[in-house]
LOVO-183268 format. One record per residue (C-alpha): residue number from 1; residue in three letters; x, y, z. Coordinates in steps of 0.5 Angstrom, whole numbers. Layout:
<sites>
<site k="NUM" r="ALA" xx="X" yy="Y" zz="Z"/>
...
</sites>
This chain:
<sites>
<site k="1" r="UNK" xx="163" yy="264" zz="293"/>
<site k="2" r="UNK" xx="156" yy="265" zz="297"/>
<site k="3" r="UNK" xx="160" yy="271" zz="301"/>
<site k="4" r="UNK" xx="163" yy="274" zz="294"/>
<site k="5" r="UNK" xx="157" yy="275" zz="291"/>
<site k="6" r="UNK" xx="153" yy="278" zz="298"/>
<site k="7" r="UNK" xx="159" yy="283" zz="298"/>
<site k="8" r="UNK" xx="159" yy="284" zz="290"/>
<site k="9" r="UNK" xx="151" yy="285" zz="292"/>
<site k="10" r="UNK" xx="153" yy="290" zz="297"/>
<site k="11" r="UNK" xx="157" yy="294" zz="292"/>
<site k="12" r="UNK" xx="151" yy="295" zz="289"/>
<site k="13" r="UNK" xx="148" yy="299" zz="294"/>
<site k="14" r="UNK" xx="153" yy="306" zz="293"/>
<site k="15" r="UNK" xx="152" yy="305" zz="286"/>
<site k="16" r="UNK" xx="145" yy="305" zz="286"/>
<site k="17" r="UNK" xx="146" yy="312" zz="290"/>
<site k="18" r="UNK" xx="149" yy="316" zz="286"/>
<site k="19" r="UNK" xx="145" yy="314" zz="280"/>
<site k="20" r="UNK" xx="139" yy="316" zz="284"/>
<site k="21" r="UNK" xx="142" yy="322" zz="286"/>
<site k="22" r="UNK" xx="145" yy="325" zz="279"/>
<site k="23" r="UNK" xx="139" yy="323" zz="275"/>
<site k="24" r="UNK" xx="135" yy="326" zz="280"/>
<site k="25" r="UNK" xx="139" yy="333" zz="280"/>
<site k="26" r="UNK" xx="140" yy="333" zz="272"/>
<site k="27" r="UNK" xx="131" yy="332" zz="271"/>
<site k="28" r="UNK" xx="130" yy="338" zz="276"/>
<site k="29" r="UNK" xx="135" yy="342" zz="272"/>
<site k="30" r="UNK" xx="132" yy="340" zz="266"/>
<site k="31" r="UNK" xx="126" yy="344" zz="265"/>
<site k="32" r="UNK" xx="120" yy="344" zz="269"/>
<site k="33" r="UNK" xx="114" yy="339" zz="268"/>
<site k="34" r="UNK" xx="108" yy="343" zz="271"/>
<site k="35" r="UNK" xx="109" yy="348" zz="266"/>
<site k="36" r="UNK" xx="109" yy="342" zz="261"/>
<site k="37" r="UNK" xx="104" yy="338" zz="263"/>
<site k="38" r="UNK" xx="98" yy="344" zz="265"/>
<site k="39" r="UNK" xx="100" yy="347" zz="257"/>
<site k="40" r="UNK" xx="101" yy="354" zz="256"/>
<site k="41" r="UNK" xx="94" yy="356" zz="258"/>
<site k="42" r="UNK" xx="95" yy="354" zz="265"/>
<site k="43" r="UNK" xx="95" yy="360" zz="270"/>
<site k="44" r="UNK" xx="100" yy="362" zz="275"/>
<site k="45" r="UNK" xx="96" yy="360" zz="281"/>
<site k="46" r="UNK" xx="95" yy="353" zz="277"/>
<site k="47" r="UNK" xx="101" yy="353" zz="275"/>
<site k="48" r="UNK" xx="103" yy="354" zz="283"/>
<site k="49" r="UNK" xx="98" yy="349" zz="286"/>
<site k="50" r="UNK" xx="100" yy="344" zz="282"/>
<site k="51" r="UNK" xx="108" yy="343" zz="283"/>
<site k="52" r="UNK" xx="104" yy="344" zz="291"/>
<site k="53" r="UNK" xx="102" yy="338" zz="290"/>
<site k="54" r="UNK" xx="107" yy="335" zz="286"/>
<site k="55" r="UNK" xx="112" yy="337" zz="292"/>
<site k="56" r="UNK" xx="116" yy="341" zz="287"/>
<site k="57" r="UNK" xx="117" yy="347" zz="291"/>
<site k="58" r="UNK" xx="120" yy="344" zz="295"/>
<site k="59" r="UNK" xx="128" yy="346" zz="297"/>
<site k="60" r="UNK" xx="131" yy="340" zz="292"/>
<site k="61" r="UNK" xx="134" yy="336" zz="298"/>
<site k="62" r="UNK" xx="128" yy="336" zz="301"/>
<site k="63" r="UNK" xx="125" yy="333" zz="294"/>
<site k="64" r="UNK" xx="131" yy="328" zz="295"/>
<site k="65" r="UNK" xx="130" yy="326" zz="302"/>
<site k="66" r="UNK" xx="122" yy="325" zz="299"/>
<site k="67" r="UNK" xx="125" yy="321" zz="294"/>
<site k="68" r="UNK" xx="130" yy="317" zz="297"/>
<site k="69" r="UNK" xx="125" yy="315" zz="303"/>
<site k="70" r="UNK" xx="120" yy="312" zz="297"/>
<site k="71" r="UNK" xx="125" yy="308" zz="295"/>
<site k="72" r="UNK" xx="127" yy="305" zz="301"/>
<site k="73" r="UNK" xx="118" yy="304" zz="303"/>
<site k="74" r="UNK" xx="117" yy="301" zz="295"/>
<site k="75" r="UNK" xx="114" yy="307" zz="292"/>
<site k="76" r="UNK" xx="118" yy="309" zz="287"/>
<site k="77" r="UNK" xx="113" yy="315" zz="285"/>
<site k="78" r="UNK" xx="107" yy="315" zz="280"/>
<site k="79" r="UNK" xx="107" yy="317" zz="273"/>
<site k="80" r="UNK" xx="104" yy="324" zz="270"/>
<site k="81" r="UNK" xx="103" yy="321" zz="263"/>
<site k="82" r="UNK" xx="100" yy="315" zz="265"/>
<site k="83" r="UNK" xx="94" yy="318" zz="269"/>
<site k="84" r="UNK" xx="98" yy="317" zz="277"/>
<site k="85" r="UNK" xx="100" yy="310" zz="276"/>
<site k="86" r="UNK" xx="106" yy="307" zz="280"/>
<site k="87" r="UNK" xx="112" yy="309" zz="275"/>
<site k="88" r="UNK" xx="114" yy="302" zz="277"/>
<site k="89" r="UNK" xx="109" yy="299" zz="275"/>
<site k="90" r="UNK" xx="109" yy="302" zz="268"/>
<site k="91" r="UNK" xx="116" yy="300" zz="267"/>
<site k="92" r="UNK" xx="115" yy="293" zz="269"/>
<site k="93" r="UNK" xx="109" yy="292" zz="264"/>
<site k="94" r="UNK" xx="115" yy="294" zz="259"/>
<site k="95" r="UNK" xx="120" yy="291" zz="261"/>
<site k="96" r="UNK" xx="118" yy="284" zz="258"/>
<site k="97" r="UNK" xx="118" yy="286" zz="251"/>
<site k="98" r="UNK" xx="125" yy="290" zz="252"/>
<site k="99" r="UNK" xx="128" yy="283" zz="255"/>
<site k="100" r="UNK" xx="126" yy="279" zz="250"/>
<site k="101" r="UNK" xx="128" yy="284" zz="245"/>
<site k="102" r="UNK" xx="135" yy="283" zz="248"/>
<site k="103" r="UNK" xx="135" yy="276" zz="248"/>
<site k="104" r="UNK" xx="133" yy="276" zz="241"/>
<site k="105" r="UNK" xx="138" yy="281" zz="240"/>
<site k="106" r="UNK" xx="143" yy="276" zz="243"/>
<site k="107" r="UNK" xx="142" yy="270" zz="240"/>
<site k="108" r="UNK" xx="143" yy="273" zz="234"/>
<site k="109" r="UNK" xx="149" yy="276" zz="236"/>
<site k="110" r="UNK" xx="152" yy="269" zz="238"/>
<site k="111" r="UNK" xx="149" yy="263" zz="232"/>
<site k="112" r="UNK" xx="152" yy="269" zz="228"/>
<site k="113" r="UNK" xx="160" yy="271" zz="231"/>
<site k="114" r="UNK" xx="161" yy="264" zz="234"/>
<site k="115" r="UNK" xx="161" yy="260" zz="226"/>
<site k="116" r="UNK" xx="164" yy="267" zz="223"/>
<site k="117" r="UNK" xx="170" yy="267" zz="229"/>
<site k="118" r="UNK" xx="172" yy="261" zz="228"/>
<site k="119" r="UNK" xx="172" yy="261" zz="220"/>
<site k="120" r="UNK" xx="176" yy="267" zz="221"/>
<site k="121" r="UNK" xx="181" yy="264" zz="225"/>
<site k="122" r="UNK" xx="181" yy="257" zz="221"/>
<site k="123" r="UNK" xx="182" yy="261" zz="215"/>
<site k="124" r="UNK" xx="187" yy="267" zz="217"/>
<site k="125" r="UNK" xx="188" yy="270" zz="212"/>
<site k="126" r="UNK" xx="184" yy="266" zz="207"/>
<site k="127" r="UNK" xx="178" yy="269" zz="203"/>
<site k="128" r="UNK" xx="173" yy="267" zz="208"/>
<site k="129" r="UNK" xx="177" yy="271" zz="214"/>
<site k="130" r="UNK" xx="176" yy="278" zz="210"/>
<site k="131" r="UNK" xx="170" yy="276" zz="209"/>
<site k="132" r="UNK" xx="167" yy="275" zz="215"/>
<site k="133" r="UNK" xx="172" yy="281" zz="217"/>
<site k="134" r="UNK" xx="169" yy="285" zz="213"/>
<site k="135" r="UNK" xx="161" yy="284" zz="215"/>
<site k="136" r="UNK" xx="164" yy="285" zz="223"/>
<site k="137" r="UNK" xx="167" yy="291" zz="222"/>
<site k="138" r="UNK" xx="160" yy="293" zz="217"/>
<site k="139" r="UNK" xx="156" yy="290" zz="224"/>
<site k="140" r="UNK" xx="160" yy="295" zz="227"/>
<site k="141" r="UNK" xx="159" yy="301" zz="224"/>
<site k="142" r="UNK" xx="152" yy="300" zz="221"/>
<site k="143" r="UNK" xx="148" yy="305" zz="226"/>
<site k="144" r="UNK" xx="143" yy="301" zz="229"/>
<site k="145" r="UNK" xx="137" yy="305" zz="227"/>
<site k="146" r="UNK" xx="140" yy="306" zz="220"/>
<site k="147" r="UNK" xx="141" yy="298" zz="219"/>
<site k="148" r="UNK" xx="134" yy="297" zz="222"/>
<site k="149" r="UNK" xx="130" yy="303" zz="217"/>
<site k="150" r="UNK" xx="134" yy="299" zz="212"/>
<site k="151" r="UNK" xx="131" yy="291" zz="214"/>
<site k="152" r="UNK" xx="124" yy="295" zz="215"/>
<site k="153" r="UNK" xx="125" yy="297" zz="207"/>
<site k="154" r="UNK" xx="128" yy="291" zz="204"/>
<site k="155" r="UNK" xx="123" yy="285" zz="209"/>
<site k="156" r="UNK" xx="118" yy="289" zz="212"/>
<site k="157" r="UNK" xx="115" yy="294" zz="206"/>
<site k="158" r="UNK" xx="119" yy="291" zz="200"/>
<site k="159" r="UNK" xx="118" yy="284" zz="202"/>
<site k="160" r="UNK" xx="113" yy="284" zz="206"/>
<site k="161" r="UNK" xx="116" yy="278" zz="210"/>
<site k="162" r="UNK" xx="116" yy="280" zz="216"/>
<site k="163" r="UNK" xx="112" yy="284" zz="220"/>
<site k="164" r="UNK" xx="116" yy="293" zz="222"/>
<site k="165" r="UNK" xx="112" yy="295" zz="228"/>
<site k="166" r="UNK" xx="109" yy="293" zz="235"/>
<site k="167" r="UNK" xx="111" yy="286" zz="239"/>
<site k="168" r="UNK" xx="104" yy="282" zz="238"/>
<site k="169" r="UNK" xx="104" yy="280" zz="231"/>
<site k="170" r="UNK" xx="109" yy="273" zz="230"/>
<site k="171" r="UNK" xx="116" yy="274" zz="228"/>
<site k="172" r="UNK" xx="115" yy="281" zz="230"/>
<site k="173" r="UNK" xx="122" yy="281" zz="234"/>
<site k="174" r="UNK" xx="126" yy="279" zz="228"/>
<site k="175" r="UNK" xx="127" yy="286" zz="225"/>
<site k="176" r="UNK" xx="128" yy="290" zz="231"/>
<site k="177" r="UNK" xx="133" yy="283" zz="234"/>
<site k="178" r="UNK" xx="137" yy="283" zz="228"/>
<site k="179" r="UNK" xx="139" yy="290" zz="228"/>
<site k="180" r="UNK" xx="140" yy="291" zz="236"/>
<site k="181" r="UNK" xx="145" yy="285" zz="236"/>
<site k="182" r="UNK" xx="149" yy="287" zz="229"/>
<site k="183" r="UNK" xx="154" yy="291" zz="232"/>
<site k="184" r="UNK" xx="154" yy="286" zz="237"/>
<site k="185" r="UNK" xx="155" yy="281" zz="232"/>
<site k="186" r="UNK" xx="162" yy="284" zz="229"/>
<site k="187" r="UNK" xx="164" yy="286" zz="236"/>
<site k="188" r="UNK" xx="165" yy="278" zz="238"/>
<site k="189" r="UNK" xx="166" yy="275" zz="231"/>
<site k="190" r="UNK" xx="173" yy="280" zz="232"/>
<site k="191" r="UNK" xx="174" yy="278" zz="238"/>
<site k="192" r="UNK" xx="174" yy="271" zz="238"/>
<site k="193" r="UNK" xx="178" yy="271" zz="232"/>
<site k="194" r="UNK" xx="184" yy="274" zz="235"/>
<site k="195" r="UNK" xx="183" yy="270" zz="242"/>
<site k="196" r="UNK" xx="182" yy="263" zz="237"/>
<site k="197" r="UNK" xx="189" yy="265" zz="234"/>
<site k="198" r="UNK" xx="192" yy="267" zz="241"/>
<site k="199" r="UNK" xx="190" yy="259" zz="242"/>
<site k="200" r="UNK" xx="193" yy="256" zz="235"/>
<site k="201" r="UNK" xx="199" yy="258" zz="235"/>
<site k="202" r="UNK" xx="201" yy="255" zz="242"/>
<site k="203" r="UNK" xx="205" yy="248" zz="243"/>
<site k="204" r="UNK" xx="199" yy="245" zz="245"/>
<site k="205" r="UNK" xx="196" yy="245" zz="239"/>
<site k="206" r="UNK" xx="201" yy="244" zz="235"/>
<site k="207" r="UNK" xx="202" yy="237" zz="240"/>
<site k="208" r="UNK" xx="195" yy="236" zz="239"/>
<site k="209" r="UNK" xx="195" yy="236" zz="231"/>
<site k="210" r="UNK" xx="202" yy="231" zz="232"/>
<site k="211" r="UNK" xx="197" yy="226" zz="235"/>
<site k="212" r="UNK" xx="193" yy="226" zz="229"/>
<site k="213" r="UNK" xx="187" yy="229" zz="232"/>
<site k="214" r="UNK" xx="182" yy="231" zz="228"/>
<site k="215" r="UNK" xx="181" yy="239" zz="226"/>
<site k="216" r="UNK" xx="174" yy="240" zz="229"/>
<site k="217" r="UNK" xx="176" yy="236" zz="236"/>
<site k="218" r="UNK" xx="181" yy="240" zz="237"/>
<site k="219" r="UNK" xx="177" yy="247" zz="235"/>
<site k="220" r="UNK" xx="172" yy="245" zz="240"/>
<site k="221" r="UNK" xx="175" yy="241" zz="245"/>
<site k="222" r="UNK" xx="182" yy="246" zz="246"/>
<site k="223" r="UNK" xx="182" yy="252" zz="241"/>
<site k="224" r="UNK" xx="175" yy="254" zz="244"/>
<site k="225" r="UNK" xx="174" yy="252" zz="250"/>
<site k="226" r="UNK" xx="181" yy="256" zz="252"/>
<site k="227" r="UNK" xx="177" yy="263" zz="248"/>
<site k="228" r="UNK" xx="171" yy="263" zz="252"/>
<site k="229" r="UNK" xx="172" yy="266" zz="257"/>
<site k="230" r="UNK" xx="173" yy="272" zz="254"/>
<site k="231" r="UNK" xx="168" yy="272" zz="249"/>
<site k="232" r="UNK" xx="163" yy="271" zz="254"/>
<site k="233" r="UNK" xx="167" yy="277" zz="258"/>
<site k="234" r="UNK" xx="164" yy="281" zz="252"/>
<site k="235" r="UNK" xx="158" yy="278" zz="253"/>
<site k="236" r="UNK" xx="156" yy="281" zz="259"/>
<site k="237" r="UNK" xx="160" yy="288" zz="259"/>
<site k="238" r="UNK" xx="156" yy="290" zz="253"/>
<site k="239" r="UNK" xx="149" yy="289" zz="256"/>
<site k="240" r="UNK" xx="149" yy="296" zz="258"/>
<site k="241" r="UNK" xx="151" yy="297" zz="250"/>
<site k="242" r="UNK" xx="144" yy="292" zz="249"/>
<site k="243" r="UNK" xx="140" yy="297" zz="254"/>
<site k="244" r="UNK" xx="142" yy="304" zz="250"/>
<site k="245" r="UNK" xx="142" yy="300" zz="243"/>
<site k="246" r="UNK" xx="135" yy="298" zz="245"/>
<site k="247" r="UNK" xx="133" yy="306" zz="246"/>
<site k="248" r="UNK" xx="134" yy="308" zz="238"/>
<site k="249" r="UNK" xx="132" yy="301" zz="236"/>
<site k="250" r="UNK" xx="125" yy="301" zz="240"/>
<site k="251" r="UNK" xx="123" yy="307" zz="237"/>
<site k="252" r="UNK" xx="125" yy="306" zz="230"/>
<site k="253" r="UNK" xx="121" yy="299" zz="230"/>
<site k="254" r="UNK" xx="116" yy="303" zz="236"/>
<site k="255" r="UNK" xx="117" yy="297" zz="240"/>
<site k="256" r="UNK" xx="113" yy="297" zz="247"/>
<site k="257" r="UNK" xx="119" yy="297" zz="251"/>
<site k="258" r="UNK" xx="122" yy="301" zz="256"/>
<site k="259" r="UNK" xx="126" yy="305" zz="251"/>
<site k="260" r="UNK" xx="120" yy="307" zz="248"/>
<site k="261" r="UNK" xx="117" yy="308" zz="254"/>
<site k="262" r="UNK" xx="124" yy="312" zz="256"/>
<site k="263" r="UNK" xx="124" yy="316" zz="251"/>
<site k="264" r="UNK" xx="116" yy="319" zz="252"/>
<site k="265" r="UNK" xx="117" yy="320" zz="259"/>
<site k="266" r="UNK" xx="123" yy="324" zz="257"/>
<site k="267" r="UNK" xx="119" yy="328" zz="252"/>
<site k="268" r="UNK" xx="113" yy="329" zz="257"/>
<site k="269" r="UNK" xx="118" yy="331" zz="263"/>
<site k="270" r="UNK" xx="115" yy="325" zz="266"/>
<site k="271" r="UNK" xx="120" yy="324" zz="272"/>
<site k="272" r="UNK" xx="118" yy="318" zz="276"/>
<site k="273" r="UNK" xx="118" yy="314" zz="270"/>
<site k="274" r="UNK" xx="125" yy="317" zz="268"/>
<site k="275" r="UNK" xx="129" yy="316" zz="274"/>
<site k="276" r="UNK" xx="125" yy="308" zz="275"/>
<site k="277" r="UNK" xx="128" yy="307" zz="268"/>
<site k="278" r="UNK" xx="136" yy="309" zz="269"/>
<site k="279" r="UNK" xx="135" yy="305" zz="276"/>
<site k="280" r="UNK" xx="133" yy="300" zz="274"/>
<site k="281" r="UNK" xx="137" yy="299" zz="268"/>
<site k="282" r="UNK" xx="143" yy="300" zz="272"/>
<site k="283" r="UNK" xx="141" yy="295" zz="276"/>
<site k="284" r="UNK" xx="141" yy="289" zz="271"/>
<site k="285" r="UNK" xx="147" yy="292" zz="268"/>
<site k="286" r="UNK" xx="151" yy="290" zz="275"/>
<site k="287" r="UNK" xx="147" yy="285" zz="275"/>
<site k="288" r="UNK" xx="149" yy="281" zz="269"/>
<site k="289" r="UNK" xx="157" yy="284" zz="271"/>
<site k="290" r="UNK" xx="155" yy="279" zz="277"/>
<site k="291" r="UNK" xx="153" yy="274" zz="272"/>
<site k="292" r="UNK" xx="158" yy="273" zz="267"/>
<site k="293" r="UNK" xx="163" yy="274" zz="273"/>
<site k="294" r="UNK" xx="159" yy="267" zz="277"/>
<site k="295" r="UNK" xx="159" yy="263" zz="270"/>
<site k="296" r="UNK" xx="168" yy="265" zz="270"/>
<site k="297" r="UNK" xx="168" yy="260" zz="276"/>
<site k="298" r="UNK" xx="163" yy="254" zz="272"/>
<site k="299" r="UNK" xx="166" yy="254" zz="266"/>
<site k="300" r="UNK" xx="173" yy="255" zz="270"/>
<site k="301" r="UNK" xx="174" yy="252" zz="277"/>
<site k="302" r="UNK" xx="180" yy="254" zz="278"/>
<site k="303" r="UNK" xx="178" yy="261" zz="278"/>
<site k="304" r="UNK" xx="176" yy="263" zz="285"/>
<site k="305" r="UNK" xx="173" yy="269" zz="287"/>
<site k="306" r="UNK" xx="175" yy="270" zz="295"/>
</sites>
């Protein structure tokens, strides 16, 4: 397992690279963040001293170069928008809310799909499978930023339940969580549903039910645990899903996260803190991939990873 993770860590590396290196290339050909920075009534010789400084009249392989070896030293460039602080600072003070916003958005996911799956199973074809069809499906295709505009009027302004902006205030991840991990939601109740009837309508069930033993342990003990391992598969390749959902979400509920913080920084051409973003958030994408893929062998010892 050790050597299975160490070369799934050094797969990482020529991943990271080309990241780098597309993100880097689309942000120069993008338009030019002097001219936006110094605003229409900066002159040409500010305009010119300032990308001097800035290091972009630079040939772009040279930037590159430049780029690469602060990487490699920790220095991951400093922010136009935010007074020259290191991107990298200002993207991990955002990245705690952006993580608890995913957590909350994953736990409503899974208290949601789990009882809804294993309703729809159990019932196949029965009043309460359509039902928890029908809201998977509805999750699935709501837009977040619709469904969270929607959650803001009904139990933010109508209500008055539940706070609509920010992080400080108690219970202000609720909204913006509930309408991260919607889609979500319906993607697993879906999936588990179709996994629990794989499951069901084997012998070994049909042996189990002979032997008198009761539905609910043989959901839990046979049924379910034979369907987990796809369930959390899904788990973990939406993570990237989470990530750009949390974009549209952060800005609609303005949530200090580094979605929000994506966002501004696109907007004012701030490209040490776009670059530091994509980075980053490909790397907790590989990472939970790494994740879900060590949980296989703890929750199935006979799956080995050599």
């Amino acid at each position: 397992m050790i050597n299975y993770i160490i070369r799934r860590l050094l797969q990482m590396v020529p991943v990271l690279f080309g990241v780098t290196l597309l993100v880097f290339f689309l942000l120069r050909v993008s338009g030019d963040p002097v001219s936006l920075m110094l605003g229409e009534d900066a002159t040409p010789e500010q305009i010119e001293n300032m990308r001097h400084t800035m290091g972009l009249d630079l040939p772009l392989y040279v930037q590159y170069y430049h780029y690469m070896a602060g990487l490699l030293t920790g220095d991951f460039g400093t922010s136009i928008r935010y007074n020259n602080l290191s991107a990298l600072d200002v993207v991990l003070e955002r990245l705690p809310a952006t993580a608890r916003l995913a957590g909350m958005a994953l736990f409503f996911a899974v208290i949601i799909s789990l009882p809804a799956g294993i309703i729809a199973a159990y019932w196949r074809s029965r009043i309460p499978d359509y039902i928890a069809s029908f809201f998977s499906v509805l999750g699935q295709a709501m837009p977040s930023f619709w469904l969270g505009i929607m959650l803001i009027l009904v139990f933010g302004i109508t209500l008055s339940w539940l706070p609509v902006s920010g992080s400080d205030q108690p219970g202000a991840v609720i909204l913006p969580g509930l309408a991260l991990g919607a889609g979500l939601a319906g993607v697993l109740t879906r999936l588990l549903r179709s996994s629990l009837l794989d499951i069901i309508n084997q012998d070994f069930i049909r042996t189990a039910y002979a032997k008198g033993l009761t539905p609910g342990v043989i959901i839990y003990r046979h049924v379910l645990r034979n369907s987990i391992l796809s369930y959390i598969t899904v788990i973990g390749l939406e993570a990237s899903a989470l990530m750009a959902g949390a974009v549209v979400t952060e800005q609609v509920f303005a949530w200090p996260g580094i979605g929000l913080l994506a966002i501004q920084a696109i907007n004012s051409r701030d490209m040490a803190v776009v670059q530091t973003v994509v980075l980053l958030a490909a790397l907790i994408v590989m990472l939970m991939n790494l994740l879900v893929d060590i949980l296989y062998s703890i929750i199935d010892p006979r799956i080995q990873h050599g």
